[in-house]
Structures are given as C-alpha cells and as structure tokens.
BATIPA-564390 format. One line per field, with one value per residue (C-alpha): residue number from 1; residue in three letters; x negated, y negated, z. Coordinates in steps of 0.05 Angstrom, whole numbers. Each point is the difference from the previous one (the first is absolute). Example, Ala and Ser with C-alpha at 12.3 -4.5 7.8 and 13.67 -1.06 7.14 Angstrom:
<rs>
i (1:2)
aa (ALA:SER)
xx (-246:-27)
yy (90:-69)
zz (156:-13)
</rs>
This chain:
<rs>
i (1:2:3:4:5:6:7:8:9:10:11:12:13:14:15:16:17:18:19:20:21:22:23:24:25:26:27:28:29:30:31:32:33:34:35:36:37:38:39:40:41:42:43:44:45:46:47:48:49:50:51:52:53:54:55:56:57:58:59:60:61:62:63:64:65:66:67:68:69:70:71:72:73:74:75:76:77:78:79:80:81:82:83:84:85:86:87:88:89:90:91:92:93:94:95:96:97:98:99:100:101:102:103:104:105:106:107:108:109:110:111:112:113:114:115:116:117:118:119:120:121:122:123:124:125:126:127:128:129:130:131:132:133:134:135:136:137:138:139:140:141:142:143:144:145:146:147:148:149:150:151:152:153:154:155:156:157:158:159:160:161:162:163:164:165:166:167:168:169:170:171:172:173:174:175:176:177:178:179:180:181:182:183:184:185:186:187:188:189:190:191:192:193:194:195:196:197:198:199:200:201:202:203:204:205:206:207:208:209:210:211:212:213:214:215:216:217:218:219:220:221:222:223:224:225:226:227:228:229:230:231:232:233:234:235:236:237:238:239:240:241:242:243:244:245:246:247:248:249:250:251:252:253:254:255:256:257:258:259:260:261:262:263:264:265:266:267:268:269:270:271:272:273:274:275:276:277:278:279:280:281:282:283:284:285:286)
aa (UNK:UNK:UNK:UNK:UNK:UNK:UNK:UNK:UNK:UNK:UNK:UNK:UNK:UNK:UNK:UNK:UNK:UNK:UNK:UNK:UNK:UNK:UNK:UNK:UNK:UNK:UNK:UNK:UNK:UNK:UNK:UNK:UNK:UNK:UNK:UNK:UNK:UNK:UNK:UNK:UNK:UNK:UNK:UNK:UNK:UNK:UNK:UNK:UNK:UNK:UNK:UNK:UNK:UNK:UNK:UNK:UNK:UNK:UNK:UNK:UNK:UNK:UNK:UNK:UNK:UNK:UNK:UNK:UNK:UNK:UNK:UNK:UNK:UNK:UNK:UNK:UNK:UNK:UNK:UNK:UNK:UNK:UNK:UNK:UNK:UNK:UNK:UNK:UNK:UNK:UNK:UNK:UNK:UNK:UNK:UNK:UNK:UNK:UNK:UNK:UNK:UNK:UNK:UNK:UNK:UNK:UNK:UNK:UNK:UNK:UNK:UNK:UNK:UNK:UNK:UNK:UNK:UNK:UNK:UNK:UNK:UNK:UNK:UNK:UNK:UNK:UNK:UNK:UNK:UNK:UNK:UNK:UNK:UNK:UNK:UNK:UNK:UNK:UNK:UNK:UNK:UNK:UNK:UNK:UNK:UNK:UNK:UNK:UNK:UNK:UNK:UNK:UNK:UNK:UNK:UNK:UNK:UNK:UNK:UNK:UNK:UNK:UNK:UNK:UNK:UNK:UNK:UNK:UNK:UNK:UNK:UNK:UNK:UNK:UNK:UNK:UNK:UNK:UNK:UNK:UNK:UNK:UNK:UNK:UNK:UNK:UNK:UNK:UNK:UNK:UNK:UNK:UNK:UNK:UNK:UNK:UNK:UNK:UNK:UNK:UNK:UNK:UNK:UNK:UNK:UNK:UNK:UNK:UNK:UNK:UNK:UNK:UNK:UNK:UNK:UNK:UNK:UNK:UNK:UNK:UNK:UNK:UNK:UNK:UNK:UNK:UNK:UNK:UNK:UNK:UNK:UNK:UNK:UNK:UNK:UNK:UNK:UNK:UNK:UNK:UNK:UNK:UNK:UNK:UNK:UNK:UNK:UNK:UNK:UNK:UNK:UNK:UNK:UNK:UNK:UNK:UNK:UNK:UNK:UNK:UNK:UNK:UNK:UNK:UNK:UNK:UNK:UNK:UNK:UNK:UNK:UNK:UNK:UNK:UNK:UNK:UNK:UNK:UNK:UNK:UNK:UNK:UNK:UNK:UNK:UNK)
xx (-333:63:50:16:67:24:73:24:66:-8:55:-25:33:-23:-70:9:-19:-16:-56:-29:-40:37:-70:11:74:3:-22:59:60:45:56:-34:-67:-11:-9:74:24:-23:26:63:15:-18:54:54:-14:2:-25:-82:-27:-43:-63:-34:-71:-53:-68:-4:31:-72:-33:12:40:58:13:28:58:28:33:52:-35:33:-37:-61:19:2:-61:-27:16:-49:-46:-32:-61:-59:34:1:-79:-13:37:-17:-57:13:61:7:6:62:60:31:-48:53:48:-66:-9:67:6:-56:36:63:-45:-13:70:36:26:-4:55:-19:66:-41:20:73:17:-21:41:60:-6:-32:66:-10:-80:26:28:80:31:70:25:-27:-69:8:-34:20:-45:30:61:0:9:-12:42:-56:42:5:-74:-8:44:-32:-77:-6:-63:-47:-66:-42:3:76:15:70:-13:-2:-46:33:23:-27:-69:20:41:-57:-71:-40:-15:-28:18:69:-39:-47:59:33:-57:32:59:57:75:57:31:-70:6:-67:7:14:-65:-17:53:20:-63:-8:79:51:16:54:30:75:53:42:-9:6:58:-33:-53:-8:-14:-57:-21:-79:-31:-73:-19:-61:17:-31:22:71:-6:-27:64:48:-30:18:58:36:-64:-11:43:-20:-55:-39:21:9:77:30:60:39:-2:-46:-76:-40:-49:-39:-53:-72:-41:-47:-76:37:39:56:66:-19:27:60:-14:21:-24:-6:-31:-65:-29:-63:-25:-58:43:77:55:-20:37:-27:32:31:8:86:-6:46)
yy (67:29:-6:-60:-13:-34:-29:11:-17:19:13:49:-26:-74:21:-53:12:-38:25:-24:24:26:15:62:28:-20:-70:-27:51:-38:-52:-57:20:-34:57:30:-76:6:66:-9:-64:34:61:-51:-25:62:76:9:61:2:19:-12:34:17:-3:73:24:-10:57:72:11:-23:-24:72:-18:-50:32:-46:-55:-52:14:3:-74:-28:25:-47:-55:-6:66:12:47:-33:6:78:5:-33:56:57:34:41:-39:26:73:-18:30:-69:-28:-15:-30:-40:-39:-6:-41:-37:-20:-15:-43:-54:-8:-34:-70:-22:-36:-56:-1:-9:-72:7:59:-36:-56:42:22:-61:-4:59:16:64:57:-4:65:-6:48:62:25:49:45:4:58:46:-25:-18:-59:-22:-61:-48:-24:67:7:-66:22:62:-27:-61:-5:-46:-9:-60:-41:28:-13:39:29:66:41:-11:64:-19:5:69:34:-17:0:51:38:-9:-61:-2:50:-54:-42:50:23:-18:47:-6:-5:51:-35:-7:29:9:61:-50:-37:-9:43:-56:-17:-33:10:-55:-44:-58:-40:-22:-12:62:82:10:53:83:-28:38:-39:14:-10:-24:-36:-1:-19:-5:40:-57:-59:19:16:-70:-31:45:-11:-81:15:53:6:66:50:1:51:-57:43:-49:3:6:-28:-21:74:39:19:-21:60:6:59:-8:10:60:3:21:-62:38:-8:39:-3:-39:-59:-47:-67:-25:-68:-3:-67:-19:-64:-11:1:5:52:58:62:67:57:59:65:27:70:50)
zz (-738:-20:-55:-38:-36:-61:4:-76:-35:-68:-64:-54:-55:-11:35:57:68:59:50:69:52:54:43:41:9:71:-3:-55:-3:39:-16:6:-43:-59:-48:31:-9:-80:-11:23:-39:-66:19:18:-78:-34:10:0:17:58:30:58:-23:40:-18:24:-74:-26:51:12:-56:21:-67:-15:40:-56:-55:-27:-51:37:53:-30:-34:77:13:-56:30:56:-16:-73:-26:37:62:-13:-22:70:45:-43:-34:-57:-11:-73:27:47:-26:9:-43:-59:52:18:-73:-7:70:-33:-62:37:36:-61:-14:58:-3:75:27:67:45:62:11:-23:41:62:-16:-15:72:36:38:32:-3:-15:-50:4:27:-40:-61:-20:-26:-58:-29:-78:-8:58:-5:69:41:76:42:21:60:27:-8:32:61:16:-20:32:44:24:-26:4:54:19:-65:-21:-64:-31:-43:-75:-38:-56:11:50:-55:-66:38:-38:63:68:12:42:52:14:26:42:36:60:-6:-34:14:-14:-56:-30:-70:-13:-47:-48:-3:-73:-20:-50:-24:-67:-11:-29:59:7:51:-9:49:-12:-14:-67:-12:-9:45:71:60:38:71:19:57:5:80:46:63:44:-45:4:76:8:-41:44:61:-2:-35:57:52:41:50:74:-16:-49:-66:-62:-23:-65:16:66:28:-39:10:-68:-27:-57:-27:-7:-54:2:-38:-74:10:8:51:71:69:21:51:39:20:78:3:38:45:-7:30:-51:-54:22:-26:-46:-19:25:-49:46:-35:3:29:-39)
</rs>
C-alpha cells in the first residue's frame, strides 16, 4: 500500500501541536495541498517545529534513527504505544523500547490546535501557499528564499496546474517520502540531499534572513513536471528537445532502483495519436 504521512506542526514548550493527514507523500506535498496550506500558516505566526511523519517509523526499526527527544515528542503526535505492539512482536525486547513508552506518554499530553479552516482562508486569494520571505530554520541556523525556490521549482502537476512540490514537507518527511515524488527524474538544481534533513527542527517563516543565519539554496523538481512547465514556457529546438530557456536544451537525471540520482537525460517530445505529446527521456553521451 505504501507509506502514509502525518503533516505535524508542533511547539514543545506549551505541548500544542497541530496534526493532519497528509495521505501518501506524493498525493499532498505540493503548494496547493491542504496540509502544506496549514503548515505554512502556522510558520508565518510563529516557529513550530516540524514533521512530516511517516507511518513507516513504527516498522523495521527505524525508530533507532531518532535520537533527539524532540523528535521523539513529534512522533507522539500521530503514533503512540499500540501502534508499536501492532508492527512488532517482542516489542519490549527492542532496544527502542524506552523511546517507545515515552512516545506513548508524550502522546496524552497534547492540546490540539484546528487551523484547518483559517489557513485556507488566509490564502483563499490565492488557493495557494505564498512564495514571499524566507523559511528559517531556528535550529540550524539556516534559512532558504522561498521565491528563489519558487523560480527554480515551479512545475505542473494536476491538470497543468503550475505549482511546486513545498519544501517543507521535502526538507522534514521522516524518510522515503520525497523519492516517491521524483520518480520521474529529477532536475539539476534538485537538492534532494536535503530531504528530511530538517526534520523535527525549529521552523519559521518571516519576510527577512535573520542576521548569523546562512542562506541556503533548495529546489525539489519532477524531471517530467518541470519539462512539461518549460516546454510551454520556451518550447523545443529543431531536433524536438525540450528547452530551458530561449537557446538551451533542458536535461534532467533519472532516478535509479536505491532512489538515488543516475544518468543525465534529456527530453525529446514524442507524438502519439492515441494520446498526443509525451516526453521520451534520451540518455547525454559523455
């Protein structure tokens, strides 16, 4: 079936969080999701940290990966003790066991907030997350321009639709998620080393750097999905390869079995009569 996720904005200290299901990552990561839409109106009112957690933390152990206690205090929000005894016999022998009851007692003490409705009507205007300011990362010390990630990771998805896959569900999934949404290759300003690199860390949106910060860059773009965005926006050369701008030939890499960046392509778009223009990837010969 796959992975589920749970979008989660939570704060530590007055034991408030807000939680929704994000279904799998590749169905509602992008701009115009709901769960991105509530997320990002909670970090343009103050810093949360943030999770987008997988179901997956429950099986295989993976719950040795998550060492900090905040960490473990995400978790609680949408996983607690019986969901371990389901995935694993002799829980109680796990060395993660203690990490395991005290998910579950994090668990009890949450006072859940309901932004759902609000955040939407924030951004009715623009059915839409706003790409304007900087998201930071209070924990890192880091920060990243959000209309430079805009610029370099708009797509289509949907029906045409320009949008993007949101870094904030890229850069704090829990893992395995963001690979799921470039399966169909990836561009060269993808940055997706950083997928949930900033997982359950202090997160904020305001409209400039904070000073002793260090700007990052990140784009997180479907190979094909961009393609399709470029190739209305600038077309193809006499040869039928998608460009990337007025002159030059758009590539990408694909993504190999690991998940991991392989070959470099490009894209030539294909006719077929039975269901018009597709995109045929053509491996670059070094």
């Amino acid at each position: 079936m796959g992975q589920f996720f749970t979008a989660v904005a939570y704060d530590v200290e007055t034991k408030t969080c807000f939680a929704i299901d994000a279904d799998k990552f590749h169905a509602n990561c992008y701009n115009y999701s709901g769960t991105v839409v509530g997320i990002n109106y909670l970090l343009r009112q103050k810093p949360y940290r943030v999770m987008w957690g997988g179901g997956y933390v429950v099986i295989d152990d993976n719950l040795q990966r998550f060492s900090r206690e905040e960490d473990l205090m995400g978790i609680s929000t949408y996983e607690d003790l019986e969901s371990f005894k389901l995935n694993n016999k002799d829980l109680h022998e796990k060395a993660y066991f203690d990490k395991v009851k005290r998910i579950d007692a994090y668990s009890k003490e949450w006072t859940w907030l309901d932004v759902y409705d609000e955040a939407h009507k924030h951004f009715r205007k623009i059915k839409s997350v706003k790409y304007s300011g900087q998201l930071v990362n209070h924990t890192k010390k880091l920060a990243i321009d959000l209309k430079s990630y805009w610029k370099k990771s708009v797509s289509y998805y949907g029906w045409r639709e320009i949008a993007c896959i949101d870094l904030v569900p890229a850069l704090t999934e829990t893992g395995g998620g963001l690979a799921m949404a470039l399966l169909e290759g990836l561009t060269p300003e993808t940055t997706e080393l950083l997928a949930g690199t900033w997982c359950g860390d202090l997160l904020q949106i305001v409209k400039e750097c904070p000073r002793g910060y260090d700007q990052i860059n990140c784009c997180f773009a479907n190979l094909v999905r961009r393609g399709s965005y470029l190739c209305d926006k600038y077309g193809t050369d006499e040869h039928n390869y998608l460009l990337k701008d007025k002159t030059k030939r758009f590539f990408g890499y694909e993504i190999n079995i690991a998940g991991k960046r392989a070959g470099a392509v490009q894209l030539k778009v294909e006719e077929k009569e039975e269901s018009g223009s597709w995109f045929k990837p053509i491996p670059i010969s070094r």
